[in-house]
C-alpha positions in Angstrom: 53.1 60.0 101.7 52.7 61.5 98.4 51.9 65.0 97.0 50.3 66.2 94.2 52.4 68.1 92.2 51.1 70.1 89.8 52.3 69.4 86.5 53.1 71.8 83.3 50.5 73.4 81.0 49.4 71.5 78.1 49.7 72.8 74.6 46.6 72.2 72.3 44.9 73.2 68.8 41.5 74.2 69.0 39.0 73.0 66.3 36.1 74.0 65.2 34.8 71.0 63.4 37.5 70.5 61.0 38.5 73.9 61.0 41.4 74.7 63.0 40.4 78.2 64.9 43.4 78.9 67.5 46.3 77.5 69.0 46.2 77.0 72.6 48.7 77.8 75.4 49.7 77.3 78.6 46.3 75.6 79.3 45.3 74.1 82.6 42.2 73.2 84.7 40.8 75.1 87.6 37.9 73.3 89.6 36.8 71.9 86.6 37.0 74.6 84.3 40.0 74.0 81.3 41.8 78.0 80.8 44.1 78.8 77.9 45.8 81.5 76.1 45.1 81.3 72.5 46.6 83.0 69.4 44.0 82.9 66.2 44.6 81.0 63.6 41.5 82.5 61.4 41.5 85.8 60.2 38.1 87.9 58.8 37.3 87.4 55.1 38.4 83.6 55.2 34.8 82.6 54.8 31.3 82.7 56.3 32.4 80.2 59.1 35.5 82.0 60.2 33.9 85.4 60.0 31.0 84.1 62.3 33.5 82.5 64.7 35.2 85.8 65.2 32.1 87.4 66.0 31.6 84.7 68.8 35.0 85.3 69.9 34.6 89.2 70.4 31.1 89.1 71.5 32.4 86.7 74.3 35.2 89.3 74.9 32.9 92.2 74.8 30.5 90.3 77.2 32.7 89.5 80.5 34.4 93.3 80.1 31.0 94.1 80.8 30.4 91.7 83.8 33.7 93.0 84.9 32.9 96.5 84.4 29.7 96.2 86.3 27.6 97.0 83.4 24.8 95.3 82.4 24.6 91.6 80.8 21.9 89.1 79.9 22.8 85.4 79.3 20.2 85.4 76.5 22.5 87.8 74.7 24.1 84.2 74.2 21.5 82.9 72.1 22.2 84.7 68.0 25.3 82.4 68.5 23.9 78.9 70.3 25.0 77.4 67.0 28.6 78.0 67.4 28.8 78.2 71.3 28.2 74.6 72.4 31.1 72.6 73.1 29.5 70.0 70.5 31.0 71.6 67.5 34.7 72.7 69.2 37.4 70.3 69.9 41.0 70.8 71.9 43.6 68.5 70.4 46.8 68.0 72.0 49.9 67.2 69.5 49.3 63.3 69.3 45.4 63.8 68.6 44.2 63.0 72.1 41.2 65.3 72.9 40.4 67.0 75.8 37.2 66.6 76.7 34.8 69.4 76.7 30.9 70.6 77.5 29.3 73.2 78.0 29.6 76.5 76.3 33.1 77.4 74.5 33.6 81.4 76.3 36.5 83.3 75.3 37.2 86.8 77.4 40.4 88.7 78.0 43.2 86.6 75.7 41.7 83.5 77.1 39.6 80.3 75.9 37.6 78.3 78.6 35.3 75.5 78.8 34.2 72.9 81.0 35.3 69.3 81.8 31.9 66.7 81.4 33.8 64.1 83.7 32.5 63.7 87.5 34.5 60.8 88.9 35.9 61.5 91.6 34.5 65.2 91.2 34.7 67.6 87.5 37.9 69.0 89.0 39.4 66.1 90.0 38.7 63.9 86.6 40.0 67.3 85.2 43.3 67.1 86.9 43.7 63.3 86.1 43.2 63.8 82.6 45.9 66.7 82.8 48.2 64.8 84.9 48.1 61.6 82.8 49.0 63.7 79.4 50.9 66.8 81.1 54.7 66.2 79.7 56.8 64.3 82.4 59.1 67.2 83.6 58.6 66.7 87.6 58.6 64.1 89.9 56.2 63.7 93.1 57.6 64.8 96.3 58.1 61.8 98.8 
């Protein structure tokens, strides 16, 4: 019998259209959901897009220390930034150009990006983990 072995983080870019916002690290999928640690790549002042990008960014911060402070939150605080939220517009790359797929809402909070996989067969956390394990570098082997 076979088991799953869990296999390493990926290493991604993220996009926003054709603007590349962050760099993506030690990203993996949780029941579903894709998690990474991300280091900027825009910086205020770039232009209009990057400048309303970082406000997304911290609002999304701002937002879930709030849920985690027990303070209080609206999800229609969300929608001043619907534009620049839905997965439609972002894009995670890995180095040979394969996408990750993505829907849903892109949410950044505390030094990490998330979103979530659109793939249901055989569940969204399983087509999640077969993505990851098909393009995961080969480093381990299954356990017999």
């Amino acid at each position: 019998m076979t088991r799953w072995v869990e296999p390493p983080p990926l290493e991604l870019q993220l996009w926003y259209g054709n603007l590349l916002v962050a760099d993506l690290y030690r990203v993996f999928p949780h029941q579903g959901t894709w998690f990474a640690e991300y280091e900027l790549r825009i910086v205020p002042g770039e232009g209009a897009l990057q400048d309303r990008l970082l406000a997304y960014i911290a609002f999304c911060d701002e937002f879930h220390k709030r849920i985690a402070d027990g303070q209080d939150h609206d999800f229609d605080e969300f929608e001043p930034y619907a534009a620049v939220s839905d997965c439609d517009s972002w894009n995670a790359r890995l180095p040979n150009g394969v996408s990750v797929p993505m829907e849903g809402r892109m949410l950044f909070a505390d030094g990490q990006a998330s979103w979530q996989h659109p793939e249901t067969e055989p569940s969204t956390e399983g087509a999640a983990n077969e993505f990851w394990v098909r393009h995961a570098p080969c480093t381990t082997k299954p356990a017999e």
